[in-house]
LUMBA-701027 format. One record per residue: residue number from 1; x, y, z of N, C-alpha, C in turn. Coordinates in nm, 2 decimals. Example, Ala and Ser with C-alpha at 12.3 -4.5 7.8 and 13.67 -1.06 7.14 Angstrom:
<rec><pos>1</pos><n_u>1.32</n_u><n_v>-0.57</n_v><n_w>0.78</n_w><ca_u>1.23</ca_u><ca_v>-0.45</ca_v><ca_w>0.78</ca_w><c_u>1.32</c_u><c_v>-0.33</c_v><c_w>0.78</c_w></rec>
<rec><pos>2</pos><n_u>1.28</n_u><n_v>-0.22</n_v><n_w>0.71</n_w><ca_u>1.37</ca_u><ca_v>-0.11</ca_v><ca_w>0.71</ca_w><c_u>1.29</c_u><c_v>0.00</c_v><c_w>0.79</c_w></rec>
//
This chain:
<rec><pos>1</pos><n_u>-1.23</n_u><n_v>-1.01</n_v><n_w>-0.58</n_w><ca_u>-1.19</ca_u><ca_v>-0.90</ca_v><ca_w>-0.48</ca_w><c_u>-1.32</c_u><c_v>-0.83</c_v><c_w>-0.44</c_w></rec>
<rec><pos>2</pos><n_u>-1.32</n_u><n_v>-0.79</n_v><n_w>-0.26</n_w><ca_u>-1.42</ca_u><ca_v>-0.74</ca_v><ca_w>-0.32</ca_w><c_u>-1.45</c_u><c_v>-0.56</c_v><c_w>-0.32</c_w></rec>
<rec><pos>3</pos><n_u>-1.54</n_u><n_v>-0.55</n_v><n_w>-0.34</n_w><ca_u>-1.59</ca_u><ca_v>-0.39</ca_v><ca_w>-0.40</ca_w><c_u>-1.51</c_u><c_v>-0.32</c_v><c_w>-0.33</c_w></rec>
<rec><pos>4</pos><n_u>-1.51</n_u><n_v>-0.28</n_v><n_w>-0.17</n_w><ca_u>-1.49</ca_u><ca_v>-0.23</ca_v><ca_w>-0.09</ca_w><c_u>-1.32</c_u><c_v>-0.19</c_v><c_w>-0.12</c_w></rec>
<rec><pos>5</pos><n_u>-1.25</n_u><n_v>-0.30</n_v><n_w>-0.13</n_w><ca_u>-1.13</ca_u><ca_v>-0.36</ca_v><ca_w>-0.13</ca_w><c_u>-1.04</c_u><c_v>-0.29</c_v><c_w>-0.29</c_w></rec>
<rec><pos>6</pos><n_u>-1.15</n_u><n_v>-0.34</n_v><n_w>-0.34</n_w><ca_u>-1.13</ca_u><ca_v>-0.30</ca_v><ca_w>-0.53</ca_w><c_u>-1.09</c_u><c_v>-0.15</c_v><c_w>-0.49</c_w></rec>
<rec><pos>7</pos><n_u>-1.16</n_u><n_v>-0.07</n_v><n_w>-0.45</n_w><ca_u>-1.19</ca_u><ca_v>0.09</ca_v><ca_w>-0.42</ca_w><c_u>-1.10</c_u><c_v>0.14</c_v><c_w>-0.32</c_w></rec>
<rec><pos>8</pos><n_u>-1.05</n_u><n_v>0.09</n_v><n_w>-0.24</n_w><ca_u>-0.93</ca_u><ca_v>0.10</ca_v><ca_w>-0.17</ca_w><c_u>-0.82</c_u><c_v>0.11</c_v><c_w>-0.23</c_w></rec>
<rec><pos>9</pos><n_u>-0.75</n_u><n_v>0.01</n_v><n_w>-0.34</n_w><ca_u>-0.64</ca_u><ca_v>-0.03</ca_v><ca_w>-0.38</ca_w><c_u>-0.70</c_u><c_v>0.11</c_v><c_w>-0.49</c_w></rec>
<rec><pos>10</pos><n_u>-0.76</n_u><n_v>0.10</n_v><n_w>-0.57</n_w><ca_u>-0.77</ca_u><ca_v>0.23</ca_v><ca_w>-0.67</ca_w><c_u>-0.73</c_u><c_v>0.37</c_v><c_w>-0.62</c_w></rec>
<rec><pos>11</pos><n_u>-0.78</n_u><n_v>0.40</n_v><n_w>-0.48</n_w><ca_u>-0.77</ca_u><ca_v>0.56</ca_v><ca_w>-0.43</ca_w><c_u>-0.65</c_u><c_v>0.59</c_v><c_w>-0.36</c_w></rec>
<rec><pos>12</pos><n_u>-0.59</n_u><n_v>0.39</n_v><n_w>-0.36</n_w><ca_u>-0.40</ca_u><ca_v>0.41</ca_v><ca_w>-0.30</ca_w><c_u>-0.32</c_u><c_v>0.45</c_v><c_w>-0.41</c_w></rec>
<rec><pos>13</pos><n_u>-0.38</n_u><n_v>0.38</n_v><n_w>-0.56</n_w><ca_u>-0.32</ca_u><ca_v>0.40</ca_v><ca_w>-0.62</ca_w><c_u>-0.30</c_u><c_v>0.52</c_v><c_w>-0.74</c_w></rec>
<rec><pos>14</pos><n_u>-0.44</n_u><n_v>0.60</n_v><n_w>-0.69</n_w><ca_u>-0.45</ca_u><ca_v>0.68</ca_v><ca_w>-0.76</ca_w><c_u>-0.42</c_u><c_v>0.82</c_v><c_w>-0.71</c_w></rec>
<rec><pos>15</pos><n_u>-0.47</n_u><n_v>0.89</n_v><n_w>-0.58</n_w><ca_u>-0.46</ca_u><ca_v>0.98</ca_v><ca_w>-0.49</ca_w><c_u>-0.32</c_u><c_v>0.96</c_v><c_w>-0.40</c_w></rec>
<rec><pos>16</pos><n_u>-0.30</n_u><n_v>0.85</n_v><n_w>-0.32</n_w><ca_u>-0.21</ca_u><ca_v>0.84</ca_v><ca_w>-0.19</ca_w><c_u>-0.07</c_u><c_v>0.85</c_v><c_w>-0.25</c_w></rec>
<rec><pos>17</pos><n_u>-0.01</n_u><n_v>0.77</n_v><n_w>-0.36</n_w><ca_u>0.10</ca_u><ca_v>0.77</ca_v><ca_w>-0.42</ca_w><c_u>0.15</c_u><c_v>0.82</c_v><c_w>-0.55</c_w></rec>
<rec><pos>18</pos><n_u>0.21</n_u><n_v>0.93</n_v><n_w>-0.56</n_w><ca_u>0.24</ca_u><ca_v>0.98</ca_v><ca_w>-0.68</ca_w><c_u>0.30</c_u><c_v>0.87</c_v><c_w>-0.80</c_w></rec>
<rec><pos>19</pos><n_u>0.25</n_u><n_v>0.84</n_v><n_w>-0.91</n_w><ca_u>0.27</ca_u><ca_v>0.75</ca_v><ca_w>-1.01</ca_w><c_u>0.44</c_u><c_v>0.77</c_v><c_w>-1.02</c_w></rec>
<rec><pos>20</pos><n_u>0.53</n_u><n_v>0.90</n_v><n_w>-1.07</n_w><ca_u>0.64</ca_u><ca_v>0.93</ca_v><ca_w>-1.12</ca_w><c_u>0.70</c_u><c_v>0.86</c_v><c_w>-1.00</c_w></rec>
<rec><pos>21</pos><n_u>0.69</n_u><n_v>0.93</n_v><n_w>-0.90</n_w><ca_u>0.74</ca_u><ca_v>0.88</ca_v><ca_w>-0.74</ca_w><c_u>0.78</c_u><c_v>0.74</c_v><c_w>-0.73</c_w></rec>
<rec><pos>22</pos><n_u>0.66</n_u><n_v>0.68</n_v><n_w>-0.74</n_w><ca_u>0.61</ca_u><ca_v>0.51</ca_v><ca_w>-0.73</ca_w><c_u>0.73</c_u><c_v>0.45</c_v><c_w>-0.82</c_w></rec>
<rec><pos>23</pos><n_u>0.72</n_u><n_v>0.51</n_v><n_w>-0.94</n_w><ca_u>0.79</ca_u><ca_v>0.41</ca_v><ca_w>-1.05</ca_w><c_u>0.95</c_u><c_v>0.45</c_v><c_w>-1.04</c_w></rec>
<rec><pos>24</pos><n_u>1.04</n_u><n_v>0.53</n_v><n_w>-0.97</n_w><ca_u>1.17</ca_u><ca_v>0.59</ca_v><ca_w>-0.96</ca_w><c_u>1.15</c_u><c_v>0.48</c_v><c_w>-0.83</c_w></rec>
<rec><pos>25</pos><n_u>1.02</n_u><n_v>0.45</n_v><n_w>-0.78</n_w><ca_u>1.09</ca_u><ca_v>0.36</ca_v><ca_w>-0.64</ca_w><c_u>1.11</c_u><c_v>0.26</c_v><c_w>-0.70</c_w></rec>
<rec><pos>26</pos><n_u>1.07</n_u><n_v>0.19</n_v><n_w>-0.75</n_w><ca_u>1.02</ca_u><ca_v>0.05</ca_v><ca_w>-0.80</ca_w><c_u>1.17</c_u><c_v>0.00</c_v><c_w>-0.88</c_w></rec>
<rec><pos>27</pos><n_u>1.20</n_u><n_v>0.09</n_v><n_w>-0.96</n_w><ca_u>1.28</ca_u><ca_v>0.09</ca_v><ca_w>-1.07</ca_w><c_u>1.40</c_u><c_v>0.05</c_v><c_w>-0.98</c_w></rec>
<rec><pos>28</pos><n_u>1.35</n_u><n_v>0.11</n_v><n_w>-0.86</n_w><ca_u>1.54</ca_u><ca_v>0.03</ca_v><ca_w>-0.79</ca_w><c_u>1.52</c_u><c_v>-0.10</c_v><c_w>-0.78</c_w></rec>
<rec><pos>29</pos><n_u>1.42</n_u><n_v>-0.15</n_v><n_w>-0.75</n_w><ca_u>1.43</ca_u><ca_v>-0.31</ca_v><ca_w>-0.71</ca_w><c_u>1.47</c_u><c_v>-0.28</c_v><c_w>-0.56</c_w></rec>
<rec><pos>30</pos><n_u>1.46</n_u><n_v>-0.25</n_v><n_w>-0.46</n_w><ca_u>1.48</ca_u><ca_v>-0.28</ca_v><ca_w>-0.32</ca_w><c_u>1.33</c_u><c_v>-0.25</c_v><c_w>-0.26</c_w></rec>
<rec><pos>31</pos><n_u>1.34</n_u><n_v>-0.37</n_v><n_w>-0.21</n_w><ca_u>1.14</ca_u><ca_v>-0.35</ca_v><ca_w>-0.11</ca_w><c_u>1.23</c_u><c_v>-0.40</c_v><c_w>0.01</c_w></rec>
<rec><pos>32</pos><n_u>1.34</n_u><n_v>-0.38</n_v><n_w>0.05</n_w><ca_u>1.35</ca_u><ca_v>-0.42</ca_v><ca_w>0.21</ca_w><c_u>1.27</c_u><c_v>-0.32</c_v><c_w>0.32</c_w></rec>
<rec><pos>33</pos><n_u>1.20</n_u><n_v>-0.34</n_v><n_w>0.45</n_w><ca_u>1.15</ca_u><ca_v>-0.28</ca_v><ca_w>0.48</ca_w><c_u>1.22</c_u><c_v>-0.13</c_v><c_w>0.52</c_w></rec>
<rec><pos>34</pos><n_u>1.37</n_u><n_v>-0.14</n_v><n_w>0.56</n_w><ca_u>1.36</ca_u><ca_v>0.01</ca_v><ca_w>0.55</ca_w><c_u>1.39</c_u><c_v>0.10</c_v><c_w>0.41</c_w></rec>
<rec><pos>35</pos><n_u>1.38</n_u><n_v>0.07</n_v><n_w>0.32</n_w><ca_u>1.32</ca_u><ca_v>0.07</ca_v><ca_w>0.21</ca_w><c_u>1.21</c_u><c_v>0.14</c_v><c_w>0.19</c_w></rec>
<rec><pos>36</pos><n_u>1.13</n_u><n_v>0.05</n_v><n_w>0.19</n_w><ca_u>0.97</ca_u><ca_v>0.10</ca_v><ca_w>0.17</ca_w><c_u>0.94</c_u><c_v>0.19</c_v><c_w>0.30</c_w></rec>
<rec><pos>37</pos><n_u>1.00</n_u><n_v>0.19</n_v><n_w>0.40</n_w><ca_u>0.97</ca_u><ca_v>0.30</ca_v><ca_w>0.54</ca_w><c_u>1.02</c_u><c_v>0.47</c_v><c_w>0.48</c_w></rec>
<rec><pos>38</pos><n_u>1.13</n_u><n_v>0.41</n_v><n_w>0.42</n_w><ca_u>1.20</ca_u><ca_v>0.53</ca_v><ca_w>0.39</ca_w><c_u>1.11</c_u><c_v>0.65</c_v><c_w>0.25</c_w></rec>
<rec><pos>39</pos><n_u>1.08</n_u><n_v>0.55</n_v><n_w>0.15</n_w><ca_u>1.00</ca_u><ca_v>0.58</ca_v><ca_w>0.08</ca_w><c_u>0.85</c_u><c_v>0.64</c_v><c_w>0.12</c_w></rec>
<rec><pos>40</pos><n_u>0.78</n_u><n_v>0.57</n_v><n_w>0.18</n_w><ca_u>0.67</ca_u><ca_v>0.63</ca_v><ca_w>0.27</ca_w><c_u>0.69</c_u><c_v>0.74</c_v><c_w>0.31</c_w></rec>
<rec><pos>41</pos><n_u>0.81</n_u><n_v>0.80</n_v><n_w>0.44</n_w><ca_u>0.78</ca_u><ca_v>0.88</ca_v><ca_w>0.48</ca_w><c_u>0.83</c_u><c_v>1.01</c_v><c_w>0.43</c_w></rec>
<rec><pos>42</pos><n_u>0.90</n_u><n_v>0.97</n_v><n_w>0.27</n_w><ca_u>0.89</ca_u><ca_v>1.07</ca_v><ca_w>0.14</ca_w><c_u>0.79</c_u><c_v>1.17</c_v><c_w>0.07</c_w></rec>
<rec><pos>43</pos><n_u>0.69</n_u><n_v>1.05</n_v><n_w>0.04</n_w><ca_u>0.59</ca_u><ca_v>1.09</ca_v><ca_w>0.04</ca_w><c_u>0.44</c_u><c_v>1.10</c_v><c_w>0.14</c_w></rec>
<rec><pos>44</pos><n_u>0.50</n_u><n_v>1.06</n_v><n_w>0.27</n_w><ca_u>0.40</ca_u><ca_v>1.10</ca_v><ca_w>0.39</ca_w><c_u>0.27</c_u><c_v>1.00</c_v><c_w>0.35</c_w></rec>
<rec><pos>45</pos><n_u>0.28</n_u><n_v>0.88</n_v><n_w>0.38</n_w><ca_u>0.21</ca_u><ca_v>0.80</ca_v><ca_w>0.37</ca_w><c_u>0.24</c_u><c_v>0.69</c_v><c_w>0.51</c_w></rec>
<rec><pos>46</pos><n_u>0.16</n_u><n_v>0.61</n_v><n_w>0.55</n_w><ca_u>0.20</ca_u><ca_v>0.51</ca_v><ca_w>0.64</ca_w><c_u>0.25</c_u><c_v>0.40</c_v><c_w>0.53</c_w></rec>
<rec><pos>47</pos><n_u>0.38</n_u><n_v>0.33</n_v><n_w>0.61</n_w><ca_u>0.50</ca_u><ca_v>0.20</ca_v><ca_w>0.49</ca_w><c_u>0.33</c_u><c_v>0.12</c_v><c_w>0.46</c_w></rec>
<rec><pos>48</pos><n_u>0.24</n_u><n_v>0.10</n_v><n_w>0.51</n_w><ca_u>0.19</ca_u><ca_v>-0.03</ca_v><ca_w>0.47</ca_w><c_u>0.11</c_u><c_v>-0.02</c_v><c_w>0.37</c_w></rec>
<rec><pos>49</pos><n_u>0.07</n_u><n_v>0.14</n_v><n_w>0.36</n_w><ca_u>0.01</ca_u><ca_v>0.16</ca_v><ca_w>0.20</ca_w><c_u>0.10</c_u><c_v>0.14</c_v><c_w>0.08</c_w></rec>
<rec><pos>50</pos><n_u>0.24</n_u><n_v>0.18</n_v><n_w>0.10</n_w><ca_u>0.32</ca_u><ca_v>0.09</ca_v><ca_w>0.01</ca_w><c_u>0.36</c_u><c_v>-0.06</c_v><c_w>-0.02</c_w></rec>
<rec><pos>51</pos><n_u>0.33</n_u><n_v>-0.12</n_v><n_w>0.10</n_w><ca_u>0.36</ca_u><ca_v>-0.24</ca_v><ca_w>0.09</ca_w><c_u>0.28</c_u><c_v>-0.33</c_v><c_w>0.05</c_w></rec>
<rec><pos>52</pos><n_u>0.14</n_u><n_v>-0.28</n_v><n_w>0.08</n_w><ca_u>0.00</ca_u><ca_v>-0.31</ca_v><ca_w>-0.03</ca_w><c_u>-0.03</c_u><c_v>-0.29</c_v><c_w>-0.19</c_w></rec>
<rec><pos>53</pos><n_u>0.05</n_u><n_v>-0.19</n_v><n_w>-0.20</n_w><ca_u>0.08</ca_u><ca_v>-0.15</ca_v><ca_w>-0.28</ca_w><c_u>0.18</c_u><c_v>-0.22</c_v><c_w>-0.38</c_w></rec>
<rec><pos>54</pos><n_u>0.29</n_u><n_v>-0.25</n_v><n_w>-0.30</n_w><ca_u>0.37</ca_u><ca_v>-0.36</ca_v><ca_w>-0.39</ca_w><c_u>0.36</c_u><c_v>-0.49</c_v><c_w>-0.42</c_w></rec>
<rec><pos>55</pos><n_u>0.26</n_u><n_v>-0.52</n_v><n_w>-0.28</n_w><ca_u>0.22</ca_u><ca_v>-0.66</ca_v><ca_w>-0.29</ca_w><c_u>0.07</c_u><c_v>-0.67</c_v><c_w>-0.36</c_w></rec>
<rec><pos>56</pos><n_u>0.00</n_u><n_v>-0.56</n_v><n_w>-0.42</n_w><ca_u>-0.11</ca_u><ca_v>-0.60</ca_v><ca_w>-0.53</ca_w><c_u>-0.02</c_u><c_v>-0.58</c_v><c_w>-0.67</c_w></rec>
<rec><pos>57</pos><n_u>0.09</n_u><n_v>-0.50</n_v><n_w>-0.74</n_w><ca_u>0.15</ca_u><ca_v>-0.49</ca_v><ca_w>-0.79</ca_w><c_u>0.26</c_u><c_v>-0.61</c_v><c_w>-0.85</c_w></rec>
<rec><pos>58</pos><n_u>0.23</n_u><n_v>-0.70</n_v><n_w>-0.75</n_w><ca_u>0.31</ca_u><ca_v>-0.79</ca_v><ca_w>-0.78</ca_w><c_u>0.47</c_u><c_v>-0.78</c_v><c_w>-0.75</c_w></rec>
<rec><pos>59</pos><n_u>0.53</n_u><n_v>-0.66</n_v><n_w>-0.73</n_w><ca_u>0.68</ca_u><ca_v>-0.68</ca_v><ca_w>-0.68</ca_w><c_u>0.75</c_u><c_v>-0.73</c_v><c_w>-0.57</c_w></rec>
<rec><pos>60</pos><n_u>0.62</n_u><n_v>-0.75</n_v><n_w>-0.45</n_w><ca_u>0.64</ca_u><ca_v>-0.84</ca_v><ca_w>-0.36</ca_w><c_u>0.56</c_u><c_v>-0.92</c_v><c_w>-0.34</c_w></rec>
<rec><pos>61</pos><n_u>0.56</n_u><n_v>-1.07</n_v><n_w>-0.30</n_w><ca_u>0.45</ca_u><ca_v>-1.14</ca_v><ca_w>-0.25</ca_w><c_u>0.36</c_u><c_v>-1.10</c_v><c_w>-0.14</c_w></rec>
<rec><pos>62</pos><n_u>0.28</n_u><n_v>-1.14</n_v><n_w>-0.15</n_w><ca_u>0.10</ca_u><ca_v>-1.12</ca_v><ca_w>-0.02</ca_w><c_u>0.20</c_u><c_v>-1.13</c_v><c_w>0.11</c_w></rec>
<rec><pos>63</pos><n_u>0.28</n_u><n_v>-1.25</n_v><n_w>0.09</n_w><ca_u>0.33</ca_u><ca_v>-1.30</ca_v><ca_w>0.24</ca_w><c_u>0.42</c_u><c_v>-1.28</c_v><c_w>0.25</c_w></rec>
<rec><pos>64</pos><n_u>0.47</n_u><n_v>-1.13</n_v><n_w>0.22</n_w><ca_u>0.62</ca_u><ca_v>-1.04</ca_v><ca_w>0.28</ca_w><c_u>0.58</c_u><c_v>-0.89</c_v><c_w>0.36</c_w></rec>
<rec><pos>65</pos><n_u>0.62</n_u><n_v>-0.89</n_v><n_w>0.45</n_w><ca_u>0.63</ca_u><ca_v>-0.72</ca_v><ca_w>0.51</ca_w><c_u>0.51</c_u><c_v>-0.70</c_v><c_w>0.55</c_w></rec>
<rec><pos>66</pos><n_u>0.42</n_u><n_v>-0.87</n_v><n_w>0.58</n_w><ca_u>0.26</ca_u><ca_v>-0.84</ca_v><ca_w>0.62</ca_w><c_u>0.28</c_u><c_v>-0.75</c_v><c_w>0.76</c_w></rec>
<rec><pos>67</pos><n_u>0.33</n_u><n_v>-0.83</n_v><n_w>0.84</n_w><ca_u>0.39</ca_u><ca_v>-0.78</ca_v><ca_w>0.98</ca_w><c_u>0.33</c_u><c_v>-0.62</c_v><c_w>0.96</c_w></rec>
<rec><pos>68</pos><n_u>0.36</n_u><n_v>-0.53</n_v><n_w>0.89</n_w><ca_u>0.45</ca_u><ca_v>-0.40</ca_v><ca_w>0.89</ca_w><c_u>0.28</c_u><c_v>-0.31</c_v><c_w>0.86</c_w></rec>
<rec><pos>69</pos><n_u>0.21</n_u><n_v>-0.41</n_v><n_w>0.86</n_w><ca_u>0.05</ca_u><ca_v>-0.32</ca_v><ca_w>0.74</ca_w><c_u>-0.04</c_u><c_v>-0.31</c_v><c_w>0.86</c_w></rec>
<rec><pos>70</pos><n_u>-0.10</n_u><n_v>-0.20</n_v><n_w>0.87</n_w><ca_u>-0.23</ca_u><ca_v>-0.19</ca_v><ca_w>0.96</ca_w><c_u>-0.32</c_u><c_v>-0.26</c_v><c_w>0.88</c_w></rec>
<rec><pos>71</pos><n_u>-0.43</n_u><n_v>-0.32</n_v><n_w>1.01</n_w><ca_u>-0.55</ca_u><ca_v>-0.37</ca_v><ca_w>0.95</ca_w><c_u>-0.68</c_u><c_v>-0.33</c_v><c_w>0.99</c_w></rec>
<rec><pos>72</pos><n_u>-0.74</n_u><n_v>-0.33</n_v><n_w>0.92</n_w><ca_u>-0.88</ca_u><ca_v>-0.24</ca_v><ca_w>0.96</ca_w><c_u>-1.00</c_u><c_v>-0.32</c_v><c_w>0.93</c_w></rec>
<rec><pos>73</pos><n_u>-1.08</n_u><n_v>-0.29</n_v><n_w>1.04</n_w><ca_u>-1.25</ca_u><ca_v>-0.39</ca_v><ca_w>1.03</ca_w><c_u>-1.32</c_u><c_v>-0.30</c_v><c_w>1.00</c_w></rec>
<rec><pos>74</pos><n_u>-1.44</n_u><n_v>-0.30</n_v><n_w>0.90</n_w><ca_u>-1.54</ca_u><ca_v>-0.20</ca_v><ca_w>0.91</ca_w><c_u>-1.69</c_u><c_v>-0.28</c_v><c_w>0.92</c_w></rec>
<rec><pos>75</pos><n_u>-1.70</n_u><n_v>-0.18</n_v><n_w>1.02</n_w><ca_u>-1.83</ca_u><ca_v>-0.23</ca_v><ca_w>1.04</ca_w><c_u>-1.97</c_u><c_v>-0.18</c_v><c_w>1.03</c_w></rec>
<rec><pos>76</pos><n_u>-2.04</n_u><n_v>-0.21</n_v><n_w>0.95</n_w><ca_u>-2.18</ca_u><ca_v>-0.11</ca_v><ca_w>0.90</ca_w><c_u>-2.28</c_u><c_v>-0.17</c_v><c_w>1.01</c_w></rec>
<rec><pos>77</pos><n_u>-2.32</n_u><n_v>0.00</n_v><n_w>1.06</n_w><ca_u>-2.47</ca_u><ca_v>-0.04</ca_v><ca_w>1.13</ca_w><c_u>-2.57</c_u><c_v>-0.02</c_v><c_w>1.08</c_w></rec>
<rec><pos>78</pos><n_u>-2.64</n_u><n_v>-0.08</n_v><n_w>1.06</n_w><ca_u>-2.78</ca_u><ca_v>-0.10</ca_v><ca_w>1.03</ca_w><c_u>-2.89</c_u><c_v>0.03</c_v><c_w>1.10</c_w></rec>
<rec><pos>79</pos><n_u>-2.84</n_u><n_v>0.02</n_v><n_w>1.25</n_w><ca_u>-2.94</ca_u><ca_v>0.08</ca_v><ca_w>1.27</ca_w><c_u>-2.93</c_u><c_v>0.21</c_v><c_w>1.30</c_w></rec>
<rec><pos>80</pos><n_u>-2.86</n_u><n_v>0.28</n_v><n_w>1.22</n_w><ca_u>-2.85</ca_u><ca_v>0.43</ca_v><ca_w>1.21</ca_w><c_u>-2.98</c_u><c_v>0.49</c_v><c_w>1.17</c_w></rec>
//
């Protein structure tokens, strides 16, 4: 994984989503998307940080509710 990526998933999982929160969701077992929408906008997050979130966690696969995830390019300049 890399660095960038590693450091992402840590500051979703550490800062963006309350642990107690996270695990009362989980514990239902429902990741349908309004589901996870509903959940999100509980705790005021965009769904696709949770859905990243379930899908590094393992309770959903990589290739569910991809549709639903912003994606973002970064780009470093050099010549700043």
């Amino acid at each position: 994984m890399q660095l960038l990526e590693k450091n992402a998933d840590n500051f979703a999982q550490n800062y963006l989503i309350d642990q107690d929160e996270y695990n009362k969701f989980v514990a239902k077992q429902d990741f349908s998307y309004h589901t996870v929408e509903t959940f999100a906008n509980k705790i005021a997050i965009q769904p696709g940080i949770v859905i990243g979130r379930l899908q590094r966690d393992k309770y959903v696969p990589f290739d569910h509710l991809n549709s639903d995830k912003q994606r973002y390019k970064i780009i470093f300049n050099n010549n700043a």
